[in-house]
C-alpha positions in Angstrom: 83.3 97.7 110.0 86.3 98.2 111.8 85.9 101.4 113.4 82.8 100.1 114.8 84.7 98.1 117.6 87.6 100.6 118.9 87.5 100.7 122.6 84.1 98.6 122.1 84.3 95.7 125.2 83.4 92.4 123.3 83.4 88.7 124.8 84.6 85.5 123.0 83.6 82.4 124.4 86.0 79.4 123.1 88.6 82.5 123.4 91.6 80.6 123.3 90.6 78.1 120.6 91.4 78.3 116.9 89.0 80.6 116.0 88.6 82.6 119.0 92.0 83.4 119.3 92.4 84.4 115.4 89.2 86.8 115.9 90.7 87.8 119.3 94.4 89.2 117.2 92.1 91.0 114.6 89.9 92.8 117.7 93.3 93.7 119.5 94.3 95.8 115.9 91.2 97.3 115.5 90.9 98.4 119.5 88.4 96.5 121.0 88.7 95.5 124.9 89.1 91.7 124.7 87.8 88.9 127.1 88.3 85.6 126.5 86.4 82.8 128.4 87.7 79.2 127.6 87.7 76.0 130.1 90.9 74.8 128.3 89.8 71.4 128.4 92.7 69.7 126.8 90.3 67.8 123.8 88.7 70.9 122.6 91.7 73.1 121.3 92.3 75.7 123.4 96.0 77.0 124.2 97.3 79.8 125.5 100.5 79.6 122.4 97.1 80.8 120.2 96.7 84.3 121.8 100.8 84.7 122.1 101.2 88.2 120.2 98.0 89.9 121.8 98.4 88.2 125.8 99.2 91.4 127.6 96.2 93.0 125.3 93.2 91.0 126.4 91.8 89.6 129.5 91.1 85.5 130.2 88.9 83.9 132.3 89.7 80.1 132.8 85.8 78.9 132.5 83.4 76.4 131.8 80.3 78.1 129.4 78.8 75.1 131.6 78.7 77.1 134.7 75.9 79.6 134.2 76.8 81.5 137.3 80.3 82.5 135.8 78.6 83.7 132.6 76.1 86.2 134.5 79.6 88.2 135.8 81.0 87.6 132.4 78.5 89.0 129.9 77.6 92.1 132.1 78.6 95.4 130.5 79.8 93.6 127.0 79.1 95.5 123.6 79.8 92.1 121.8 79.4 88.3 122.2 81.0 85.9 120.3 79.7 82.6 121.5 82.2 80.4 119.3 82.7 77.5 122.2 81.7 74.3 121.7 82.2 70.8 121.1 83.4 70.2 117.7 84.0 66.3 117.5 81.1 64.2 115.4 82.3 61.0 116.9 82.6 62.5 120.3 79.2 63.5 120.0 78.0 59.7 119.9 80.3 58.0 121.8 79.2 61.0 124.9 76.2 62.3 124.6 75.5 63.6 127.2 78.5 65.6 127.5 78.0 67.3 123.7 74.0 67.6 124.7 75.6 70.1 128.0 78.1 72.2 126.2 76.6 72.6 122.9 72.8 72.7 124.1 71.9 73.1 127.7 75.4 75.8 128.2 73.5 78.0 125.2 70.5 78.4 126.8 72.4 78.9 129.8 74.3 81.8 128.2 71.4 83.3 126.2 69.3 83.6 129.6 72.1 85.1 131.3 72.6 87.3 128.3 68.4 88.0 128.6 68.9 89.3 132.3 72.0 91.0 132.5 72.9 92.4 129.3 69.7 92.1 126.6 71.7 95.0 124.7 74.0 92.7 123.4 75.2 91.8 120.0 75.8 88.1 119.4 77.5 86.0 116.9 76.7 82.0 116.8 78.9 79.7 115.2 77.1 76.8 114.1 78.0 73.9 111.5 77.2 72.8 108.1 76.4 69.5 110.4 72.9 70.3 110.8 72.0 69.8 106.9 73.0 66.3 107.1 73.2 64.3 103.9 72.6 67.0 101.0 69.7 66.2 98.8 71.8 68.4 96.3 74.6 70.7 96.4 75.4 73.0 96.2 73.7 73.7 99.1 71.9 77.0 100.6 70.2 78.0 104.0 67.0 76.4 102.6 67.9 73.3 102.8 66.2 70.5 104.9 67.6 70.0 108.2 68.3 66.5 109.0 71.6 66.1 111.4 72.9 62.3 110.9 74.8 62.8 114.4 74.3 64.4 118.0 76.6 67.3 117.1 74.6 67.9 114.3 71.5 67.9 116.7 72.4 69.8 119.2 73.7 72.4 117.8 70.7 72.9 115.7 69.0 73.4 118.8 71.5 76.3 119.8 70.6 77.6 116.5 67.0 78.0 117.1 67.3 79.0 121.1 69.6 82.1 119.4 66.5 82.5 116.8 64.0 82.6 119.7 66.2 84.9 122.5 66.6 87.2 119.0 62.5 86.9 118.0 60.5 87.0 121.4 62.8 89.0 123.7 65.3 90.9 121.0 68.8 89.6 121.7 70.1 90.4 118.4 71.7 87.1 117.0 73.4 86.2 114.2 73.9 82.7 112.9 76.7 81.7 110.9 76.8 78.2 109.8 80.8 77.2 108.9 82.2 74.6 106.6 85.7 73.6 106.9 87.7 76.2 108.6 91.4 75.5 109.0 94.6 77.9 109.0 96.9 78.9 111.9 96.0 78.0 115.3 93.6 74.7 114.8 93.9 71.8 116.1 96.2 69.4 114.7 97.0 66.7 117.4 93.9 64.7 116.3 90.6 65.0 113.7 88.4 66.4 116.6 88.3 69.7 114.7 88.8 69.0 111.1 90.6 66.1 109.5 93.0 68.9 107.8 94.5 69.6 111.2 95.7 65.6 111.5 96.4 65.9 108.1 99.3 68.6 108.4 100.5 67.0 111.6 101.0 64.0 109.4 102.8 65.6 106.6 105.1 67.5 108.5 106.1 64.5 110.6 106.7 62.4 107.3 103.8 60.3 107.5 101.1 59.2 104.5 98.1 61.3 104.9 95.4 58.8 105.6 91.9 59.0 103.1 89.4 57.2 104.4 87.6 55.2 101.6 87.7 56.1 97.7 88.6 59.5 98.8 86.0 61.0 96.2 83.5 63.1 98.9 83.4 66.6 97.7 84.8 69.5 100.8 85.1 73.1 101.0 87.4 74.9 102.8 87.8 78.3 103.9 90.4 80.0 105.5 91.0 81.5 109.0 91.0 85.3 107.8 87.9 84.6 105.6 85.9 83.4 108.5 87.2 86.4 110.9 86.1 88.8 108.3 82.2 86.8 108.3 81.8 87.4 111.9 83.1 90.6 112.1 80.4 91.9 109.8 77.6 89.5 111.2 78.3 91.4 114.5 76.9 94.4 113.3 74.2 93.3 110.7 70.8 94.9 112.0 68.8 93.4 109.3 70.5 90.0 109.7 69.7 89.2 113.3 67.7 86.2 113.6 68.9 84.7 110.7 71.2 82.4 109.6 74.2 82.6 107.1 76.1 80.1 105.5 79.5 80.4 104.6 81.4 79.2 101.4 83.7 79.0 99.2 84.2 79.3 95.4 86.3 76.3 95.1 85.3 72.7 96.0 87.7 69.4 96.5 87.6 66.0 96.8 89.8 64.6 99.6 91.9 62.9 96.5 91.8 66.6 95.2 92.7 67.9 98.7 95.6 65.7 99.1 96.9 66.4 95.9 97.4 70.2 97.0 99.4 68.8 99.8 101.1 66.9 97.8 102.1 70.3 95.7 102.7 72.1 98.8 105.4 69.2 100.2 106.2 66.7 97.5 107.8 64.3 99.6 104.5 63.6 101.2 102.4 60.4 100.9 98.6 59.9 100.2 97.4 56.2 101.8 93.5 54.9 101.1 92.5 53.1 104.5 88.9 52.0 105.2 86.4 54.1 106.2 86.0 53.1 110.2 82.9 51.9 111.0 81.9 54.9 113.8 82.9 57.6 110.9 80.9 55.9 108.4 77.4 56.0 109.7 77.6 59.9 110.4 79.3 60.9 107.2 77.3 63.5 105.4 79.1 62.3 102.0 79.2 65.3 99.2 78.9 68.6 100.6 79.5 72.4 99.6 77.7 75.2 100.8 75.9 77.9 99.0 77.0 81.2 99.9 75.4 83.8 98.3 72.9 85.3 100.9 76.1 86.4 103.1 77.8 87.6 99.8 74.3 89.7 99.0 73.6 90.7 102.3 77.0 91.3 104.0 79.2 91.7 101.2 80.8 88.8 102.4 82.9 86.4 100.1 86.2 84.2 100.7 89.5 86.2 99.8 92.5 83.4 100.4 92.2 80.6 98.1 92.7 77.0 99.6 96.3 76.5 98.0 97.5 79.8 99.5 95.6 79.2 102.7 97.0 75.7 103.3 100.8 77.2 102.2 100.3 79.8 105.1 99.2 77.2 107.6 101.7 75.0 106.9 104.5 77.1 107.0 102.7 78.4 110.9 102.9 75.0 111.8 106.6 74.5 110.8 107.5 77.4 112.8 105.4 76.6 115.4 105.1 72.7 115.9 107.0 72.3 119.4 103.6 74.4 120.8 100.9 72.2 118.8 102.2 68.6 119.6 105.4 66.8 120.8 107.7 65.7 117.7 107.7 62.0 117.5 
């Protein structure tokens, strides 16, 4: 797997947001000839702090995936596209419709046409979202499932899903689709719950304050952890017999928030757990109970989670301690 990207050029679209930049720091190490694309609008988690030990290593471009005349220059010429930009908040998603319906839907057409007349060669990786099951009918849950997204982010990025799945069928851009849980670690998000609620929840703990549960705290997570998630894309990038399909990923523990907080709680005692009720906007779109069933990644990729949540929360927090004048302004 690694070899397979020295001196290879390869694009990242959301380049300078959590994931992006973590998959951009593994590239650098194994070679590859990095471009980043990211519109750093301040609410979706890019930050130029995220790509500090590799920035004289890769190339940026300050860009919107919304502008689909950038994107022709961009994707010319590139071995690899990871198209990991996007709009990640639910409640976003409802309360601006429109504006999650033109990144996470219109912009991926956008990109895949561009990708269909100036560089069909490609290899792409999709990140999509447990989001689009919706409510599980039972868990755990596997890439089978019915589809049935209980908000707009859930929506359109099943569409993005099934664009990739036509561009990969009917004209051959080889796509891979990798439907995330969870994913926290160094360099998320952690000035609000747009991401994942983890990232407000260390902000919270290291600033001394309760960590908020929103109703009995019983709905059942799972996490996995930066690395884990670099390692998935890095082998769906170069799974011939995968393209077109989509992979869930998982992990081999599961939590309830109560559960979750408790492993805070082990990780800095002093902290405090607070039950508040659910807010009405969160409510309607929860997806209650969920953990994902990972086993056709495991079988056909060889793919499983290494870093266990404990050790994966203790590695993010101590990032964050380090790190927290470049993440948010101490209160």
């Amino acid at each position: 797997m690694d070899s397979n990207f020295e001196e290879k050029k390869v694009l990242i679209t959301g380049g300078l947001g959590f994931i992006g930049s973590n998959l951009a720091i593994r590239l650098a190490k194994l070679g590859a000839k990095i471009t980043l694309v990211d519109s750093l609008i301040p609410t979706y988690g890019g930050n130029l702090f995220n790509i500090d030990p590799i920035k004289d290593r890769v190339r940026i471009n300050i860009s919107d995936v919304r502008d689909p005349h950038s994107f022709k220059y961009l994707i010319s010429g590139q071995d690899y596209l990871f198209n990991l930009a996007g709009q990640t908040s639910h409640v976003d998603s409802m309360e601006n419709p429109e504006t999650d319906l033109a990144i996470n839907t219109l912009a991926q057409l956008q990109i895949l046409e561009a990708c269909r007349h100036y560089n069909p060669d490609v290899r792409i990786v999709f990140a999509s979202t447990r989001q689009v099951y919706g409510r599980p009918l039972s868990i755990p849950v596997n890439e089978d499932h019915p589809l049935a997204p209980v908000d707009l982010n859930g929506v359109h990025k099943l569409a993005a899903e099934q664009y990739h799945q036509l561009f990969n069928n009917i004209y051959g851009i080889r796509s891979v689709i990798l439907r995330l849980t969870n994913t926290y670690g160094p360099r998320m998000r952690v000035v609000d719950a747009r991401q994942t609620f983890l990232g407000i929840w260390i902000r919270r703990v290291l600033e001394g304050k309760p960590i908020l549960i929103f109703g009995d705290g019983e709905q059942i997570r799972d996490y996995n952890y930066i690395d884990d998630v670099v390692d998935a894309l890095l082998l769906a990038a170069n799974a011939d017999l995968c393209c077109g399909e989509v992979l869930n990923l998982g992990s081999n523990e599961a939590f309830s928030l109560t559960e979750t907080a408790n492993v805070f709680k082990k990780l800095v005692p002093e902290g405090e757990i607070e039950y508040v009720p659910f807010p009405q906007n969160r409510l309607v779109i929860d997806i209650g109970d969920y953990r994902a069933d990972y086993s056709r990644i495991k079988a056909r990729l060889g793919w499983e989670p290494k870093i266990n949540f404990e050790e994966g929360l203790s590695r993010t927090l101590a990032y964050y301690r380090e790190n927290q004048n470049k993440y948010w302004e101490s209160s």
